[in-house]
N, C-alpha and C positions, 0 to 999 in steps of 0.2 A: 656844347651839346650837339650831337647828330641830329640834324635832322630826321623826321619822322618821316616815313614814305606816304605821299599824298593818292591814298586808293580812290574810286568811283564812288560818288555817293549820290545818295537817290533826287531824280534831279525828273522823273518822267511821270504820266500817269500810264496806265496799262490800256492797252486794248488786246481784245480777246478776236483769237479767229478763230472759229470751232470745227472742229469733225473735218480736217483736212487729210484730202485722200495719198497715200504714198503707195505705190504699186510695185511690188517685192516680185522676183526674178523670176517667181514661179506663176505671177499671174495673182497674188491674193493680195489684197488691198488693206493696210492698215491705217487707221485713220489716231491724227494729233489733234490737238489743242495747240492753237501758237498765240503764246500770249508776247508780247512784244509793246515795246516804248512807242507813245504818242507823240512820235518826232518822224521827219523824214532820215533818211540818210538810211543806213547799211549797219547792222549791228553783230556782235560775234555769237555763238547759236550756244545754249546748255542745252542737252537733250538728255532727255529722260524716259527710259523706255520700260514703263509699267502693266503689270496684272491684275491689280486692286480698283482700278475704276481712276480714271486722269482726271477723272473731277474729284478725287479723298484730298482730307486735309493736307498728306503729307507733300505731295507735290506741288500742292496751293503754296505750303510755306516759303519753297523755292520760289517760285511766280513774285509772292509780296513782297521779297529779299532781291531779287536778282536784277525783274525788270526793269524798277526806277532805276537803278544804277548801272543803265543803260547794255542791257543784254535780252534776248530771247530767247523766252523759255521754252522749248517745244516740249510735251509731256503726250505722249502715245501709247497707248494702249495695245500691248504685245497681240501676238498672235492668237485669234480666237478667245478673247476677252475683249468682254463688253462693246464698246463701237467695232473693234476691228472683226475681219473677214477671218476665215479656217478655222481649223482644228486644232483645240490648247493640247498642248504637248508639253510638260517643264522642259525649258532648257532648249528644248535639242534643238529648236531654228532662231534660238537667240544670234550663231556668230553670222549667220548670211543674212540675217533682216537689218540687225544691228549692222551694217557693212551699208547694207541699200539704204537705212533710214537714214544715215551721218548723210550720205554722198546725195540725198536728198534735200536732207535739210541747209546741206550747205547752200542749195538752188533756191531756195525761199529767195521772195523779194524786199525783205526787208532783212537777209544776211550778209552779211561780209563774205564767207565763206569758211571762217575758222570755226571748228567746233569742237566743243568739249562736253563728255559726259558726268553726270551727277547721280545718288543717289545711295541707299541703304539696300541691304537683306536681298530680295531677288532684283531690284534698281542694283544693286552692289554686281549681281550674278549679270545679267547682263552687259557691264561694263567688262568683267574679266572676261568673258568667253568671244569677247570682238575685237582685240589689238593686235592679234595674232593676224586678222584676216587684213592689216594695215589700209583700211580705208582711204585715200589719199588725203581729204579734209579733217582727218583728225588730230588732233593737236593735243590734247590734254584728258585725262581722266582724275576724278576724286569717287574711287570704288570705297564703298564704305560697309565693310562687315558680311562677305560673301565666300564662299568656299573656292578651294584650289584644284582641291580630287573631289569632284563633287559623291564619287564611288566613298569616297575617307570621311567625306565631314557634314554631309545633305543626308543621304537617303541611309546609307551606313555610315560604320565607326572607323578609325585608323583600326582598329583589334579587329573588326568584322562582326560585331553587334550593331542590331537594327536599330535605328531610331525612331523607334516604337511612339516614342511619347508625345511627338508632335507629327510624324510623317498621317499617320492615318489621319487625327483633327485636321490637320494641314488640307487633307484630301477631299474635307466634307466640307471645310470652310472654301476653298474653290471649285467644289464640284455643285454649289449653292449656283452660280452666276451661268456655271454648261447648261446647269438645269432651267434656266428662265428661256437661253438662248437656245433651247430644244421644247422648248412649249411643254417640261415635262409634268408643270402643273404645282397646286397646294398639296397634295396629297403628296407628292415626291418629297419637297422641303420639308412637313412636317414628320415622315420618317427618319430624313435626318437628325431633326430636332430631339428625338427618343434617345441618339446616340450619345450625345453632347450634356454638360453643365449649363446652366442660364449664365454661366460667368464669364465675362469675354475679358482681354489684355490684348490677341491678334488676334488669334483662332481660338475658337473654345475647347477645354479639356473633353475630354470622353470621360463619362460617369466610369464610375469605378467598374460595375458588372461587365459594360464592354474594354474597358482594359484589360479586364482578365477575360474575357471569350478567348476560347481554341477552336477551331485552328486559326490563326491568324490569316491565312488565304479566304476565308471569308468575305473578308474584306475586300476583295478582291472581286467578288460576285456581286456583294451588294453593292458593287459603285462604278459596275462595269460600264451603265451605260452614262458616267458621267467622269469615271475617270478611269479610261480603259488602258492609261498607262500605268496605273499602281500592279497591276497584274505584269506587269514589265519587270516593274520592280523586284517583287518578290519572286518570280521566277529566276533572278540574274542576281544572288547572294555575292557569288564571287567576282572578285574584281576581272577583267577581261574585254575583251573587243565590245560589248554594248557598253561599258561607261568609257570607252578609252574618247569618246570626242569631248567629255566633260572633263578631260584630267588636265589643266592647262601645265604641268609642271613637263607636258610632252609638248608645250608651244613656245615656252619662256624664249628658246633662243631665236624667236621670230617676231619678240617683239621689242618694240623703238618708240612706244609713247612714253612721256614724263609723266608719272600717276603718284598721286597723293596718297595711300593707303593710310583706312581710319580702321581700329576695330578696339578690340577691348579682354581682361583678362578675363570677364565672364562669358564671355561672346559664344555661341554654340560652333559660330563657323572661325573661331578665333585660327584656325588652323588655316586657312583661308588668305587673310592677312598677313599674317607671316608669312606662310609660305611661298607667297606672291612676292612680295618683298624679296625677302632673300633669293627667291628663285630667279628673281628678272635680272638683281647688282650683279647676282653670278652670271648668267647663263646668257641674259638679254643680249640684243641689239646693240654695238660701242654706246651708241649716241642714250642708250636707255638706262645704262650701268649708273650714271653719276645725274641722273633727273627723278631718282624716286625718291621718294618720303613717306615716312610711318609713324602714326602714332597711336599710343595706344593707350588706352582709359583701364579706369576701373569698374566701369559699368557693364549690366547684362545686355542683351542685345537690343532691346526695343528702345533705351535713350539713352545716350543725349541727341541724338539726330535731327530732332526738329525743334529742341526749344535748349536753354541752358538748365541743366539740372543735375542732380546724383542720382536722380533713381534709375531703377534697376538692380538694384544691389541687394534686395531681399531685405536683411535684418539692418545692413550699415549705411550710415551716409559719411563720405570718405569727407567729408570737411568744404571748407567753401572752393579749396581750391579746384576742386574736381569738376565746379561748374561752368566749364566752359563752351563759348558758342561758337558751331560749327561752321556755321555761315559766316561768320569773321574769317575761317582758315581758309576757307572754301574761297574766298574772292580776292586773298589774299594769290593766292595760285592761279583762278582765273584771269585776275587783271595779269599778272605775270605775263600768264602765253596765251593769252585771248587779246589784250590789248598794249603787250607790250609796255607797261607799267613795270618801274623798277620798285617793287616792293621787299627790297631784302630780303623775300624769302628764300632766295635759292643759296644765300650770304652764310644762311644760319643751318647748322649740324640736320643731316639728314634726318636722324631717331630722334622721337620724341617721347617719352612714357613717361606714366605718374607709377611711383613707388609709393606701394599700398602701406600702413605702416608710420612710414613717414609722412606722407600725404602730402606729395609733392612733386609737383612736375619736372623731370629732371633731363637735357638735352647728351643725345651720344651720337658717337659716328658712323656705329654699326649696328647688327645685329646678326648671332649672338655677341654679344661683348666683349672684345678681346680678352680682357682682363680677368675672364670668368676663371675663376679653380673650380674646376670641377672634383666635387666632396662625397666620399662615399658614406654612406652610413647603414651599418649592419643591422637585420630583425638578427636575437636575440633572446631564447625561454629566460625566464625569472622564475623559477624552480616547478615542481612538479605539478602544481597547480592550473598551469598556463598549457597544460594537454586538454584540461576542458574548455579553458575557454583563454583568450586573448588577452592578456598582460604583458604581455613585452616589453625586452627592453629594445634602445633602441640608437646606436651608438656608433663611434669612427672606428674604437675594437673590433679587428676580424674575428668571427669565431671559431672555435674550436669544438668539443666535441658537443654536441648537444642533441636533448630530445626535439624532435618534431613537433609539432601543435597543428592538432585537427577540428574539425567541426562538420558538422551536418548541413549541407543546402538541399534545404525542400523548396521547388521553383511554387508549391501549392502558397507561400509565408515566404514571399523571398525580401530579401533587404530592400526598404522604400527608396524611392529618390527623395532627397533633402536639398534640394539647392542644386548649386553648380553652373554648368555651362550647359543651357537646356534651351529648351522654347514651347511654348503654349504653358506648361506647368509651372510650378515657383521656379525661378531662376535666380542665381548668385549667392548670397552670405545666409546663412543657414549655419543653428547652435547644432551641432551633429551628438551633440549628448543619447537624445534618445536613440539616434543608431547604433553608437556604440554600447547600450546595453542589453543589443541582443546577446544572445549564444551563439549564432554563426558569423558576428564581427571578430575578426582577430585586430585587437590596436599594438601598436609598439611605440613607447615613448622616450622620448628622451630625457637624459638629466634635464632639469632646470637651467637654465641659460642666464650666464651672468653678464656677458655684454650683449648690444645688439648683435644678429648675425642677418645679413642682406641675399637676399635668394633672389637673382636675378635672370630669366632665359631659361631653356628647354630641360624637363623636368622627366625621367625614367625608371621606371622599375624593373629589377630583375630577379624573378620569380621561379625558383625550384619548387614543384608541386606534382601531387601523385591525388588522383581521383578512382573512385569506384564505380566511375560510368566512363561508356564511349567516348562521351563530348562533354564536355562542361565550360562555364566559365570562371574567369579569376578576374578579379576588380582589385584596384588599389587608388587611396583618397592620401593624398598631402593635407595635414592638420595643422593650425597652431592652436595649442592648448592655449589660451589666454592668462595671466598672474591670476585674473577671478574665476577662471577655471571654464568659461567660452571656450567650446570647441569649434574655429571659423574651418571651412572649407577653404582651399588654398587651388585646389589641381585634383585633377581624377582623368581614370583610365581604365582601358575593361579589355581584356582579348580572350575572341573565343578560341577553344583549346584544339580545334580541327584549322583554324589559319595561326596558328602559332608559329608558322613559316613563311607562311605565303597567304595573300587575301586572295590570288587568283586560283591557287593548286591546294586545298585544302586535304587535310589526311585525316584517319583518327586516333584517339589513342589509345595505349591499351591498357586497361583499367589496372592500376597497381604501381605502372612504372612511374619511375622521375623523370619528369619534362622541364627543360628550361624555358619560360615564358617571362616575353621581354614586353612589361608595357608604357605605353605612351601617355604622361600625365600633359602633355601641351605645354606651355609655358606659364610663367608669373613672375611677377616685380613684388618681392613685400618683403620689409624688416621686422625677424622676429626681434620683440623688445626683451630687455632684460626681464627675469621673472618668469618668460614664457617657456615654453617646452615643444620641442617637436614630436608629431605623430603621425603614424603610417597605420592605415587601414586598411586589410585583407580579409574580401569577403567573393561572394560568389553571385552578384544579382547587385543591379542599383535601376529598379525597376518602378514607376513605369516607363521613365526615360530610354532605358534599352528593352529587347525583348527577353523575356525569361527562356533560362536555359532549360528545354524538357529532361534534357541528360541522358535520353532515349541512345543519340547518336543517329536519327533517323532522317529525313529531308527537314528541311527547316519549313516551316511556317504552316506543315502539312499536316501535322503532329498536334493530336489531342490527348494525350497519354503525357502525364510527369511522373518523374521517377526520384527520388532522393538519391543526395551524392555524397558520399565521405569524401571530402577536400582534407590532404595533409600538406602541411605546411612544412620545407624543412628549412634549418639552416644550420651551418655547422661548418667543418673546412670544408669539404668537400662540396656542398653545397648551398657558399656564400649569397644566400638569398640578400638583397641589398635595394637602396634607391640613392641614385646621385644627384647631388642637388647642383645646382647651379653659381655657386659661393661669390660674391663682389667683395672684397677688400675695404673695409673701412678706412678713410680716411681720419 
């Protein structure tokens, strides 16, 4: 039997150094936490470059993990949060601070000089937007569940829908700490508080009254003097030169770290993960192509990150194997290229994912999978009936002549969010029954399925459809019907009907005609089981999660006026309306 790779084990007590000053290019002072082993000698650096407060649990769990097993933990407080000096801005002086804090911290006196970053969600964002500016002491990253086009998967959608359902909570839950650090009082906070649920998971939901407030620029007013870049935001819809420093998929071929990429099939920035992934084996730096690694769970975004578990997952728990701990991977890779530890990891298959399903972690060499068939499958009328409402069929038969099927969207009752790849709201497995029995859901199903079929990798729809307004939107939901008849969510995708081309160069349309709209469900790992049946959902709203479509055709977010929309649905020869699925070969 092989021996087992003999990793770091906790051998240290910690000592804390607090509120240590780091003085960034521009002259503003960001201040760490460096917690570090009660030993002499030189040790290799994890940095962690936070907005939540470097005293919150989550960056402690690092600290109680890391540092007996002889590392230090530096944990900083980004730019204009809490200890540190300036003005919070997301994002946009993460790649120059992040450059100045590595090349910093490598100078501690209890570093070596090698250093590697850590961490989740914007810990994650910070790691991707600094590799590119190749620090010279940087040696390793584990980004963990952060975006790639932050224009695509943060503030908007790959379609060009807002993400409405957490960017605003998002806004209030950090514009809590501007406001202590502008003296702006009780009275400021408890305004806040009017806007919000008492129910927290990161940031808390918006009561339903302000979900539905118009005009959404609002928002914008009431949080100027604490986040006077949401008014950025929604002035800049289209993709273009203000998000092009956030799009790393314009730096891949300038990066050369070895990075562990973690995220997940519910993940909101799952798009993020991948696309990082793939974009770096391709495009990177020689020395970067053949040092990354991916794995991907079946959790929402908030865990497994700091403890071992399955939740996240809304209605399911994926079984014991899905509990795995992060911090095992993590030091697995650290020792690797921090201390030069032969841990077989670099031995074993790049990809790692769990197929949902079967429930079980299964090791590959790439991603997407060579082996993928990509499988079309036709929507489909089931006779005359299915012009009022949504029965479908839903099948590998191309069609032929067939009626249309239409429906009403009033954005006044638009279709709920139920699950998915979200954040602040429920997020992941969700019974979609009750949305399917609206009147503006159209489902299309398939036969019953006699063996397993494995749906593995990037998942799309293509959509023939005619609207009676300027703008609208089209949504479409991957289902398995379950043998007891559970409708899980699988994948979803939404594109507004004015970037049906372009996120940058938006058009409109003109009410009547047939448009082809191509949408982006992201990807997934799951075996449908025998018994189960596939379904496809076309709707026009998956709200609050995106922002509702007025259907005006007017500026966005400016717009207090909704309009109903006749959505027709075709498919036929002529316009093979379809979604491909991603197909693995059973063994």
């Amino acid at each position: 039997m092989a021996q087992q790779p003999s990793l770091s084990q906790p051998q240290y007590r910690i000592v804390v150094e607090r509120n240590m000053p780091a003085k960034m290019r521009d002259g503003v002072t960001l201040r760490a936490d460096v917690h570090r082993p009660d030993a002499p000698g030189a040790f290799p650096v994890i940095l962690m470059r936070v907005p939540y407060d470097k005293t919150a649990a989550t960056p402690l769990n690092y600290v109680d993990y890391f540092v007996p097993r002889g590392y230090v933990v530096v944990v900083q407080d980004t730019r204009g949060r809490y200890a540190s000096e300036g003005e919070y801005y997301p994002l946009i002086h993460e790649a120059t601070d992040g450059y100045d804090s590595v090349e910093w911290a490598a100078t501690l006196p209890w570093a070596d000089g090698r250093v590697g970053t850590a961490g989740q969600s914007y810990h994650g964002a910070t790691q991707y937007l600094l590799p590119h500016t190749r620090p010279p002491h940087l040696v390793c990253q584990v980004p963990i569940s952060a975006s790639a086009d932050f224009h695509a998967s943060w503030v908007y959608h790959t379609g060009g829908a807002f993400e409405f359902g957490w960017q605003v909570p998002y806004a209030i839950f950090m514009a809590r700490n501007t406001a202590e650090r502008k003296g702006l009082g009780g009275a400021y906070l408890s305004r806040l508080d009017e806007y919000v649920l008492p129910e927290i998971n990161f940031a808390q939901p918006l009561k339903d009254e302000w979900y539905r407030h118009l005009p959404i620029k609002d928002w914008a007013d009431w949080l100027k003097d604490t986040a006077p870049y949401f008014v950025e935001y929604l002035n800049h819809p289209n993709d273009g030169p203000y998000w092009e420093p956030l799009n790393l998929y314009k730096y891949h071929q300038h990066i050369g770290t070895p990075m562990y990429h973690i995220g997940s099939w519910y993940d909101i920035f799952q798009e993020g993960t991948l696309g990082n992934f793939t974009g770096i084996v391709r495009h990177g730096r020689p020395e970067a192509r053949t040092t990354q690694k991916l794995l991907m769970g079946p959790w929402g975004h908030l865990r497994p990150y700091a403890a071992p578990t399955t939740g996240g997952t809304g209605d399911i728990d994926f079984g014991p194997h899905a509990a795995i701990e992060i911090h095992d991977i993590e030091l697995r890779w650290f020792d690797h290229w921090l201390k030069g530890i032969d841990t077989g990891l670099m031995r074993e298959p790049p990809v790692k994912i769990f197929v949902m399903g079967d429930n079980v972690w299964r090791e590959e060499q790439e991603w997407p999978l060579a082996r993928t068939q990509y499988t079309t499958y036709y929507l489909h009328s089931q006779g005359s009936a299915n012009s009022l409402h949504g029965n479908g069929a839903l099948s590998p038969e191309t069609p032929a002549e067939e009626p249309p099927d239409s429906y009403v969207y009033d954005p006044r009752d638009p279709v709920p969010t139920r699950g998915g790849n979200t954040l602040v709201i429920p997020m992941g497995v969700y019974d979609q029954r009750p949305v399917e029995e609206r009147r503006d859901v159209l489902c299309y199903t398939s036969e019953t399925l006699t063996r397993p079929l494995e749906i593995t990798g990037p998942i799309s729809v293509k959509l023939y459809a005619a609207s009676s307004a300027p703008d609208t939107d089209f949504t479409a939901k991957l289902v398995v019907v379950r043998p007891d008849g559970y409708a899980q969510n699988l994948a979803d995708g939404i594109v507004r009907a004015r970037y049906r081309d372009s996120r940058a160069d938006p058009s409109p349309i003109t009410p009547g005609t047939i448009y082809e709209y191509n949408i982006d469900l992201w990807s997934t790992s799951y075996v449908f089981p025998p018994g189960s049946r596939i379904r496809v959902e076309i709707a026009s709203a998956n709200f609050p999660r995106f922002d509702r479509n007025p259907n005006t055709g007017q500026a966005l977010f400016a717009d207090a006026e909704l309009q109903t929309a006749t959505q027709t649905i075709f498919h036929d020869a002529t316009h093979p309306s379809r979604i491909v699925l991603p197909v693995i070969p059973r063994t």
